[in-house]
matplotlib code that plots the C-alpha trace (Angstrom):
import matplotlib.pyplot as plt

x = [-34.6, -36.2, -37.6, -35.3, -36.3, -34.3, -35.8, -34.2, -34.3, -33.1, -32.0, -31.1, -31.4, -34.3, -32.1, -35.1, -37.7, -35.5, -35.0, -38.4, -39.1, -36.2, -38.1, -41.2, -39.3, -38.0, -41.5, -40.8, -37.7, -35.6, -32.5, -32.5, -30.0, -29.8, -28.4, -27.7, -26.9, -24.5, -26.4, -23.0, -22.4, -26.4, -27.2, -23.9, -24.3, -28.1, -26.5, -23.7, -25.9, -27.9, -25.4, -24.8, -27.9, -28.9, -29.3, -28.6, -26.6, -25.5, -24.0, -22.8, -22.4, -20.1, -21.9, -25.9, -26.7, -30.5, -32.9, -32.5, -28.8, -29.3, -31.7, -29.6, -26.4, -28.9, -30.4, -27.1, -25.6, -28.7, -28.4, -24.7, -25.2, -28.2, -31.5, -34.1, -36.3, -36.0, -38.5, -38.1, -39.6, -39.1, -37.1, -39.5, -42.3, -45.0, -46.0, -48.6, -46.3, -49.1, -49.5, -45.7, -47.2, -49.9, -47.0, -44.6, -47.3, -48.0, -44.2, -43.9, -46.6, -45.7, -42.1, -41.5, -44.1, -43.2, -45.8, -46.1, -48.1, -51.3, -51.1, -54.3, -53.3, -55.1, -56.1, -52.7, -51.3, -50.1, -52.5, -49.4, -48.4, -51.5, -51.5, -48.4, -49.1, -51.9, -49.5, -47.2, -49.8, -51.0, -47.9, -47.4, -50.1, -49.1, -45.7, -46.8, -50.0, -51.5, -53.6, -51.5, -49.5, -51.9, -49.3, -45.9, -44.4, -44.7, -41.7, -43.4, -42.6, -41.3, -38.6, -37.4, -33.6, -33.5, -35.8, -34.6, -30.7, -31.6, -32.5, -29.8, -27.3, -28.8, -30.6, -29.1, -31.7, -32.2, -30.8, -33.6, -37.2, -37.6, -36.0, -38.9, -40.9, -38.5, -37.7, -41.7, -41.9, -38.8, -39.5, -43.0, -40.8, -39.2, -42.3, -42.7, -46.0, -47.1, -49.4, -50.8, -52.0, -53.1, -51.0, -51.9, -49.5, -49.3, -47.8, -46.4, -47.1, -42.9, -42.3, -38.7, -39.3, -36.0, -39.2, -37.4, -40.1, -38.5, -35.6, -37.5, -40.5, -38.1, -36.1, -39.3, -40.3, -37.5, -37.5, -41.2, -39.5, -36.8, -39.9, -42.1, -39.4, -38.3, -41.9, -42.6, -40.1, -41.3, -45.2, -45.9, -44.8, -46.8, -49.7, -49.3, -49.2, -52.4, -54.2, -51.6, -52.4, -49.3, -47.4, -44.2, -41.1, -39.1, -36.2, -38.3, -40.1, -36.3, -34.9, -38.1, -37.2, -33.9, -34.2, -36.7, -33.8, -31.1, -33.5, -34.6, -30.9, -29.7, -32.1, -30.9, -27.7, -28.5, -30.7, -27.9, -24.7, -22.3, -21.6, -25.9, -25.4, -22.9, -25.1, -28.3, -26.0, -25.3, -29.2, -29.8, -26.2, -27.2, -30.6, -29.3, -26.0, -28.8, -31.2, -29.1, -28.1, -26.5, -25.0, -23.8, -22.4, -21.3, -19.0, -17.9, -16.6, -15.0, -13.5, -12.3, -10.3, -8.6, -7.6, -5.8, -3.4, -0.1, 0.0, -3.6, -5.8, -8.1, -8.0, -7.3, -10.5, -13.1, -16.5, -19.3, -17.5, -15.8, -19.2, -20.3, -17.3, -18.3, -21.6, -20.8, -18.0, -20.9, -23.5, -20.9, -20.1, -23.2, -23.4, -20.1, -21.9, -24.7, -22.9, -20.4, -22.9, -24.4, -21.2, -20.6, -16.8, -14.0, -12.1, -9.0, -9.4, -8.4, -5.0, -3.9, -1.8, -0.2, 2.3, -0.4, -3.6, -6.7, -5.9, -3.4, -5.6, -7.7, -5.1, -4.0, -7.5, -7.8, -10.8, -10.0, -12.0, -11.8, -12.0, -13.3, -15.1, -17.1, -13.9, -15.1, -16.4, -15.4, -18.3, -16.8, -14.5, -16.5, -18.8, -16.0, -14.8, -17.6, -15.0, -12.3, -12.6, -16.2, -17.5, -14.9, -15.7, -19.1, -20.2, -21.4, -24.3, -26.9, -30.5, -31.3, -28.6, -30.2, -32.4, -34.0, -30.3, -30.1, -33.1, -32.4, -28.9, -30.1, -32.6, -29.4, -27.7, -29.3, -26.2, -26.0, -28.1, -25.8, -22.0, -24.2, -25.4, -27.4, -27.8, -30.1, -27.6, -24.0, -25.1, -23.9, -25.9, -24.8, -21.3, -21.8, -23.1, -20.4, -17.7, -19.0, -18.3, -14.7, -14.2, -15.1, -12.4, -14.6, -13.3, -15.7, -15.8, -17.5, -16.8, -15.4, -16.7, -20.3, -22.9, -25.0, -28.6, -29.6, -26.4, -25.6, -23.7, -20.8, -17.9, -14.8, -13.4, -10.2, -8.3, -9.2, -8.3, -7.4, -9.9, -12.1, -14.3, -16.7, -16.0, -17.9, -16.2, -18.3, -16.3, -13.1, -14.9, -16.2, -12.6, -11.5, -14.4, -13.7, -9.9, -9.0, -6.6, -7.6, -7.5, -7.8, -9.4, -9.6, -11.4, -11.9, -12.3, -9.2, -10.2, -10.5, -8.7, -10.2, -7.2, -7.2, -5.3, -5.3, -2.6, -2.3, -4.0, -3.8, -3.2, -5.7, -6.9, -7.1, -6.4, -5.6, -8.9, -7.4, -6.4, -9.0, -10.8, -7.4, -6.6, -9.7, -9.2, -5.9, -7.2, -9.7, -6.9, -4.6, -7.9, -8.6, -5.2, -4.8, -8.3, -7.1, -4.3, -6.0, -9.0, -6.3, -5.2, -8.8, -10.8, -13.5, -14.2, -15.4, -19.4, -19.8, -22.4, -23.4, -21.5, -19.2, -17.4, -20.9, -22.7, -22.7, -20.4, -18.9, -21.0, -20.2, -17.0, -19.3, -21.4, -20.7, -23.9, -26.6, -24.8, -24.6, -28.4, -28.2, -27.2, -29.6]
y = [22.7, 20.6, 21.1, 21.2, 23.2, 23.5, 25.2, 28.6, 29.2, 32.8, 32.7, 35.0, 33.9, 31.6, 28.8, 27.6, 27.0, 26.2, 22.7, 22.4, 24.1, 21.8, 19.1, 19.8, 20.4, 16.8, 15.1, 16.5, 14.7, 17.9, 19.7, 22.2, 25.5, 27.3, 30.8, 32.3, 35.5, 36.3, 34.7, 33.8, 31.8, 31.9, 29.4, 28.4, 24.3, 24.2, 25.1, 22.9, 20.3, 20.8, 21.0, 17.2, 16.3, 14.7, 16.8, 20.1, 22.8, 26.0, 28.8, 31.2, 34.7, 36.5, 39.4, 40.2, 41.7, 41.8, 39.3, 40.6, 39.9, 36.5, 35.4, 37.3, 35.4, 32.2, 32.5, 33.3, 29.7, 27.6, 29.4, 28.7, 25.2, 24.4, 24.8, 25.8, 27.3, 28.4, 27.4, 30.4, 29.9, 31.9, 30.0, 31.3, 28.9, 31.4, 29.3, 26.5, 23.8, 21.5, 23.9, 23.0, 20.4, 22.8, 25.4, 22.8, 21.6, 25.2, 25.8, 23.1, 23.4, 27.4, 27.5, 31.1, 32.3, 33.4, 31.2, 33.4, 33.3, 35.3, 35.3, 34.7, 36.0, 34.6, 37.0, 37.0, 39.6, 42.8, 45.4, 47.8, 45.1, 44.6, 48.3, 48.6, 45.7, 47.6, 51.0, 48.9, 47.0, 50.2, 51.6, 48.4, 48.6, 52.2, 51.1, 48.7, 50.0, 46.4, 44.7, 41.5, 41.9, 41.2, 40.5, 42.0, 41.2, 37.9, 35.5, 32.1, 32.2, 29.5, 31.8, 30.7, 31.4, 32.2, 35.6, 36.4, 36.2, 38.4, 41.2, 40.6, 40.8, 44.0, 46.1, 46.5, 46.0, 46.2, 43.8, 44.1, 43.8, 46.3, 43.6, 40.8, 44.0, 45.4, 42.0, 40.8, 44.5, 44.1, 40.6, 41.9, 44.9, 42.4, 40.6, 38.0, 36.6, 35.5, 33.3, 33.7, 30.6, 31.0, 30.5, 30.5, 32.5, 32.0, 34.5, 33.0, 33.9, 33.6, 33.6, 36.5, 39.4, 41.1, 44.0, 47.3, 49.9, 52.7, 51.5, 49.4, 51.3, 54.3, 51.4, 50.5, 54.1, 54.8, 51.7, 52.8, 56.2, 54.7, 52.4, 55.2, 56.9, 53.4, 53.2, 56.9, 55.6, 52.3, 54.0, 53.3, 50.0, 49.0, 50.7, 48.4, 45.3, 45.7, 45.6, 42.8, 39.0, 38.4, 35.8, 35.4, 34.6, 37.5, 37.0, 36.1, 39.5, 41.4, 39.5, 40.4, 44.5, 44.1, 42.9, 45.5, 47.7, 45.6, 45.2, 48.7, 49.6, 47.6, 48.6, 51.9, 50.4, 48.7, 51.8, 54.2, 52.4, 52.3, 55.7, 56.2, 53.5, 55.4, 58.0, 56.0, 54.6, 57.8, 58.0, 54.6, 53.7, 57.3, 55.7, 52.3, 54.2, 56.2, 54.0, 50.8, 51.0, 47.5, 47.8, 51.4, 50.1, 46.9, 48.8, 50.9, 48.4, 46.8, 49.5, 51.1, 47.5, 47.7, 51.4, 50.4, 48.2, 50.1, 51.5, 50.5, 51.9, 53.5, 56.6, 56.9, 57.8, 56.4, 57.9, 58.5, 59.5, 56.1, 53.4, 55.4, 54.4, 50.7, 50.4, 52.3, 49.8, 47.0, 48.4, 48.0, 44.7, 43.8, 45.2, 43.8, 40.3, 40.1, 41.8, 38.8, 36.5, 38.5, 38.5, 41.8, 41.9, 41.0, 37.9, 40.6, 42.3, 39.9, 39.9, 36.9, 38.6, 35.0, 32.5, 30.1, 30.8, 29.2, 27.8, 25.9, 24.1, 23.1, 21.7, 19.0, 17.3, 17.1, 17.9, 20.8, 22.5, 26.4, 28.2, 32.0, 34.4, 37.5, 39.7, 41.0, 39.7, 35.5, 35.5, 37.5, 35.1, 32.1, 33.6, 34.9, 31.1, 30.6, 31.3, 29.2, 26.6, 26.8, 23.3, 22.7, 24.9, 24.7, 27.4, 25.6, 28.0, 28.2, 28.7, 30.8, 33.3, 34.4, 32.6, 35.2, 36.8, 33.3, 33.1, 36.3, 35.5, 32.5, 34.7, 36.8, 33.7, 30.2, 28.7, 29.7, 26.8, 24.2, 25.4, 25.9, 23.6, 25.0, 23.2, 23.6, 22.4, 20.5, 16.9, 13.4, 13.9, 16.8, 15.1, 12.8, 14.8, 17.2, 13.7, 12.7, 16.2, 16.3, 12.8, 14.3, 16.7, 19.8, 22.4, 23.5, 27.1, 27.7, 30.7, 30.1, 33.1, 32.7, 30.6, 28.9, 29.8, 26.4, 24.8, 22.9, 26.4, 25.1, 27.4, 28.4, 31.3, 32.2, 35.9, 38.2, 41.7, 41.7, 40.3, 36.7, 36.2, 33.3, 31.5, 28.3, 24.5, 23.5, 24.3, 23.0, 20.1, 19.3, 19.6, 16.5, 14.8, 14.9, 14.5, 16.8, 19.4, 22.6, 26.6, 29.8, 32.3, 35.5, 38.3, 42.0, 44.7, 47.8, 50.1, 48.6, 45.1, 42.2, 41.3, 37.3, 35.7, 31.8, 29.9, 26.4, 26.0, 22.1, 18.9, 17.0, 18.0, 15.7, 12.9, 11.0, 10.4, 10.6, 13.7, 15.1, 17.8, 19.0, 19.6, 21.4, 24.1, 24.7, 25.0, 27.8, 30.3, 29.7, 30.4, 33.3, 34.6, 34.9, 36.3, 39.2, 39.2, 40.1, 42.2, 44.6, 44.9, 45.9, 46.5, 48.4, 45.5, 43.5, 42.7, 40.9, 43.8, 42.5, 42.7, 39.9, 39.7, 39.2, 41.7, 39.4, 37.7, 34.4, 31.1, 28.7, 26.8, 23.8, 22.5, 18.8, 17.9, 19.6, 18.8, 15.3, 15.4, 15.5, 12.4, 10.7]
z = [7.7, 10.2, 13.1, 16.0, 19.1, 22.1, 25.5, 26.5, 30.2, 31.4, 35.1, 37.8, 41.5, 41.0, 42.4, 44.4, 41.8, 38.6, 39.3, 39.5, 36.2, 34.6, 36.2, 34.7, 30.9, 30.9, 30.1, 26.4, 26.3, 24.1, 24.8, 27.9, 27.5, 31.4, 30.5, 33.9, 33.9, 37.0, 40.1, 41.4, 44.7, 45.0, 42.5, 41.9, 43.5, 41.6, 38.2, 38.8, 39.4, 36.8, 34.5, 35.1, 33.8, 30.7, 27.5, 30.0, 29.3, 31.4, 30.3, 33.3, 32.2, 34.5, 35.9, 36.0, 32.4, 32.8, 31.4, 27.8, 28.3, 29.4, 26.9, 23.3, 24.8, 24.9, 21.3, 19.6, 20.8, 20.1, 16.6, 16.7, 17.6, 14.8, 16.4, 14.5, 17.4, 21.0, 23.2, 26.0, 29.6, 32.7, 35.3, 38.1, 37.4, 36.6, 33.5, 32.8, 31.4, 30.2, 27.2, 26.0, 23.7, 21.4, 21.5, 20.3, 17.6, 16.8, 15.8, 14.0, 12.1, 10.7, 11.5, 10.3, 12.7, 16.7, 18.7, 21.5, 25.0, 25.7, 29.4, 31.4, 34.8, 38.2, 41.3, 42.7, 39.5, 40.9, 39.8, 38.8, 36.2, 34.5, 34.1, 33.0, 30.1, 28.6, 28.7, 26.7, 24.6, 23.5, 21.8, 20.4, 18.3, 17.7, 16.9, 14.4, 13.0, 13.9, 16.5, 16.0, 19.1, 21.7, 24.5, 24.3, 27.9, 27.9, 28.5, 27.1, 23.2, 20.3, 18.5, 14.7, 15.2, 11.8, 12.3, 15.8, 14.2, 11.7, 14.0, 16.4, 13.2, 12.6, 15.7, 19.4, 21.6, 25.4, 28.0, 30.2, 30.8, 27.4, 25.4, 25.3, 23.7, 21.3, 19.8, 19.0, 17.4, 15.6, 14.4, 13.5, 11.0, 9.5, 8.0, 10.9, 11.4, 14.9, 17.0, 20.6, 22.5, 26.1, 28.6, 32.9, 34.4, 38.2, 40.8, 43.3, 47.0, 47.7, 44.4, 43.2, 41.1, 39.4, 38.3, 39.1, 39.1, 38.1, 36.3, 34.2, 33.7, 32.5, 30.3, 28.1, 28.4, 26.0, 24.4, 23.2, 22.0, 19.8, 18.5, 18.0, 15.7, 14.0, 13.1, 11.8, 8.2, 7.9, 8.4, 4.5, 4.3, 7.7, 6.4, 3.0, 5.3, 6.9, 3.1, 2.2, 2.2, 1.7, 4.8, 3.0, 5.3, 6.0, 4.0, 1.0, 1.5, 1.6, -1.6, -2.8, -2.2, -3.2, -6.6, -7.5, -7.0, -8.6, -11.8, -11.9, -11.4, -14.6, -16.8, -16.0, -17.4, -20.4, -21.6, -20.6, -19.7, -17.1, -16.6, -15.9, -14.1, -11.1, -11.2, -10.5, -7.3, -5.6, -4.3, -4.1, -2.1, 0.3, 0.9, 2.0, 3.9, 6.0, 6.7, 6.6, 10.2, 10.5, 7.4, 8.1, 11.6, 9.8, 7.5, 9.9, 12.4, 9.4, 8.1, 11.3, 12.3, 9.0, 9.5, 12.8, 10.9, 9.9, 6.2, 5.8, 2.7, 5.0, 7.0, 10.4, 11.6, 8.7, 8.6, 6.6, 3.5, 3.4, 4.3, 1.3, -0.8, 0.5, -0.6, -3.6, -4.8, -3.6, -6.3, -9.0, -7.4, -8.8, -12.1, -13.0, -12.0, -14.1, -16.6, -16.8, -16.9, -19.8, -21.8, -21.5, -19.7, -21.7, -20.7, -21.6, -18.1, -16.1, -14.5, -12.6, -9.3, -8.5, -10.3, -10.2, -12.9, -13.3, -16.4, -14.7, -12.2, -14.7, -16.8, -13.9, -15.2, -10.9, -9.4, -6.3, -4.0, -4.6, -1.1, -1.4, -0.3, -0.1, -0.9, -4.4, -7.0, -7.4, -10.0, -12.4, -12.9, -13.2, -15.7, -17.7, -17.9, -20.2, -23.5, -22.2, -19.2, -18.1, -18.2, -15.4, -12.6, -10.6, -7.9, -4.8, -3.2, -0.2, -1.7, 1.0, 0.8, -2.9, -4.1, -6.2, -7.4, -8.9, -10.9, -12.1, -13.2, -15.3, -17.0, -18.1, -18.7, -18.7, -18.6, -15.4, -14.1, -15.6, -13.7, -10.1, -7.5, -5.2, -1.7, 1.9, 4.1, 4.1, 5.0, 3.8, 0.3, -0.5, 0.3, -2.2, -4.8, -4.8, -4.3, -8.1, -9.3, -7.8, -9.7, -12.6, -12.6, -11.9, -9.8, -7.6, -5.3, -2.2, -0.1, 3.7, 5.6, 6.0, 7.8, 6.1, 7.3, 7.2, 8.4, 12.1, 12.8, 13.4, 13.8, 14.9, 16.6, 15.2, 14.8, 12.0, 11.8, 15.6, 17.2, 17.6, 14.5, 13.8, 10.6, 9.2, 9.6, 6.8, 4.3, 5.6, 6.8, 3.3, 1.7, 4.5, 3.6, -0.7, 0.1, -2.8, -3.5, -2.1, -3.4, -2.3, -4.8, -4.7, -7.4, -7.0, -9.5, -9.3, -12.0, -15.3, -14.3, -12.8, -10.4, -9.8, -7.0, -6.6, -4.2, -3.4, 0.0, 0.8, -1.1, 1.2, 4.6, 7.1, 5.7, 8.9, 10.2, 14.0, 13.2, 11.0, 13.8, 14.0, 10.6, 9.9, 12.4, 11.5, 8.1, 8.9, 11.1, 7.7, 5.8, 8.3, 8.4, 4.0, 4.3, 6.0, 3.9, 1.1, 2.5, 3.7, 0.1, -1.0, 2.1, -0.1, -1.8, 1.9, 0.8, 4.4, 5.6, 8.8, 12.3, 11.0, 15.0, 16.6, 19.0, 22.0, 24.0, 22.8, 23.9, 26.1, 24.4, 26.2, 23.2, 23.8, 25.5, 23.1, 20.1, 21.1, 21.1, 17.1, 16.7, 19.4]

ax = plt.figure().add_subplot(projection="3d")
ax.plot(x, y, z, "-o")
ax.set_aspect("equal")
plt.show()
């Protein structure tokens, strides 16, 4: 992905020096997001006029959150809206803004890593917070068995949105002062490598402090305890890191742990079949169900919006017993996936639900676009194609989502390779690589409920399951752009059948250009709406394990001014 940083300025009632610090940011000529987190009428005529300005935007959160708040609800819509880093600055001025430039270089340069600041404070520093910074510093380097973190505090930092969505997917952190702590020792869990540069850090004779002493000294007291405790389980692996040369990017480094398990796992099977196999889950499923947490809250919240729908295949008041049952039916997810590809499912077990078969849509000699998703198990069905229909249909995948999953499939299978195209982000090439395909008469599938990591993050909000959920426009913007038929296609396993569901979703979309922005999001609340149609028929079978509504509020609706900044 390239690099495209955007600053990230947290406010709260620092109406007098924030147009100066906004001032100061325009020399580097980027885009400028002003979260303000409740100042109300105080700052309401500097925002507003800020907000006017060039390549500004301001989001105004309706009450006072704390900084932690203000700066989540800030990273989530510059992740939303495609950035690949967030430049964060205090609004207050504190910070030496000549140093923007090697920070800038710095990110750019090793874009997985946080560039953070190593504050070099004057004479005017309150002695009570340079105390209070080497409290802290000191059980951050208990909390992650590593000098590395030399400044935790500190609010001058290049984030990759990539890592810092990852932990906000998956850990709840504080809205206050604590947070800027918990999220460099979080990011530093995950497998993050950092950078300090120095940075002068002024105080003000008149400058605001929002520092509550004893509400936020007891706040990142017990953010320290639930770090302690998050580190004591991850002690081994932390340990392993210090004699490890190893500066892989995060999500290489948990593909990496998950396929040990997957192979390891299907060994099991091959050596002892299926029957091993579902015993070999039951540890490894109860490991990942209690130590998962956003995966175990994930499911939950899932499963616990299904059971609120009338007749629903889940009880009441789901628990424990059923995100077990979850992760279990996601292990044999898997298995029945490389077991396809290895030719080990019969083509006899599938059981087309609809009037409509595969076998049909191939037979209009029509290229289509085949809209999925992470309902079961659409692989089965493409690798049981091999016998009958195979050189028709093509999976259309995001590298990053598994890259390693891949390669391991095409060592079961090397045909594999041929019937997948794997792609880094939805642009015009990928367009037209995917437009020959469709003029060939290959049907290809893409699922429609996940981001891409490296996508624009374009979405939008439509109902699922009750409530506002995110899904991707670039799906249902690449069907308006090939002008094909399009499909919906679903697969899940229900005891010894394969159950197959395809339905006619659209003969073109959008094919009045006028009206083509339109026409896509109507496509993705039908798309939304059959989704939930079908989940609620085989909600066990949902393999979205992350907090698929979002943990923070909804961004601004107001992306107009940094989005039109991509295409300056």
């Amino acid at each position: 992905m390239s690099f495209r940083p955007a600053f990230l300025i947290p406010n709260y009632r620092h109406g007098r020096m924030l147009p100066q610090t906004i001032a100061g940011l325009r020399a580097f000529n980027l885009p400028i997001l002003i979260v303000d987190d409740g100042s109300g009428e105080q700052d309401a005529a500097v925002l507003a006029m800020l907000a006017e300005q060039a390549n500004t935007e301001v989001i105004c959160l309706p009450q006072n959150g704390g900084k932690g708040h203000a700066v989540k609800a800030g990273l989530r819509a510059l992740y939303q809206q495609g950035y690949s880093h967030a430049f964060q600055i205090d609004a207050d001025g504190q910070h030496d803004q000549s140093v923007v430039p090697a920070f800038l270089r710095a990110a750019e340069t090793h874009p997985a890593q946080i560039i953070c600041g190593a504050p070099q404070y004057n004479d005017k520093a309150p002695k009570s917070r340079l105390y209070g910074r080497q409290i802290t510093n000191f059980w951050v380097t208990v909390e992650t068995w590593s000098r590395k973190i030399s400044d935790a505090m500190c609010g001058f930092r290049v984030y990759p949105l990539q890592a810092t969505e990852a932990v906000l997917s998956r850990h709840r952190l504080g809205d206050r002062m604590d947070f800027d702590i918990e999220m460099l020792v979080h990011l530093y869990w995950l497998g993050c490598d950092m950078s300090f540069l120095p940075i002068q850090v002024d105080y003000p004779e008149a400058g605001i402090s929002h520092f509550k002493a004893l509400r936020d000294n007891l706040l990142i007291s017990w953010a320290h305890t639930r770090l302690f405790f998050g580190m004591l389980w991850r002690t081994p692996r932390l340990i392993a890191r210090l004699f490890s040369r190893n500066d892989a990017h995060w999500s290489a480094q948990k593909e990496r742990g998950s396929m040990f398990g997957i192979k390891l796992l299907f060994t099991m099977y091959k050596l002892f079949g299926r029957g091993f196999f579902r015993l070999c889950l039951y540890p490894v499923m109860a490991y990942y169900v209690t130590f998962n947490r956003a995966g175990r809250e994930a499911s939950l919240d899932f499963l616990e919006r299904v059971a609120r729908i009338d007749d629903s295949k889940v009880p009441k008041q789901p628990g424990r017993r059923q995100v077990f049952k979850h992760f279990m039916q996601f292990g044999e997810a898997v298995l029945d996936k490389i077991s396809a590809w290895r030719g080990e499912l019969s083509y006899q077990s599938i059981r087309f639900r609809t009037e409509l078969t595969m076998q049909q849509v191939v037979s209009k000699g029509q290229g289509a676009l085949l809209i999925g998703s992470h309902l079961g198990n659409l692989e089965v069905v493409r690798a049981l194609a091999t016998k009958t229909y195979f050189d028709k249909i093509t999976g259309v995948f995001f590298t990053e989502h598994a890259q390693k999953f891949s390669e391991y499939l095409k060592q079961q299978n090397p045909e594999v390779a041929k019937r997948m195209v794997e792609v880094s982000d939805m642009g015009v090439d990928t367009a037209m690589r995917l437009q020959e395909r469709i003029d060939q008469g290959e049907l290809l599938v893409i699922v429609g409920d996940r981001t891409p990591v490296h996508s624009k993050g374009r979405v939008e909000w439509v109902d699922f399951l009750g409530s506002p959920a995110p899904f991707p426009q670039g799906p249902f913007i690449l069907a308006s752009v090939l002008q094909c038929p399009v499909y919906l296609f679903f697969c899940w396993r229900e005891g010894e059948d394969i159950n197959v569901f395809v339905e006619p979703f659209a003969e073109r979309i959008g094919s009045n250009r006028r009206e083509r922005a339109k026409a896509v999001t109507e496509a993705i609340k039908r798309y939304a709406s059959r989704l939930e149609h079908y989940a609620l028929k085989a909600p066990y079978q949902w393999f979205n394990f992350f907090h698929f509504w979002g943990q923070a509020e909804r961004p601004s609706p107001k992306p107009s001014l940094l989005e039109h900044h991509h295409g300056q």
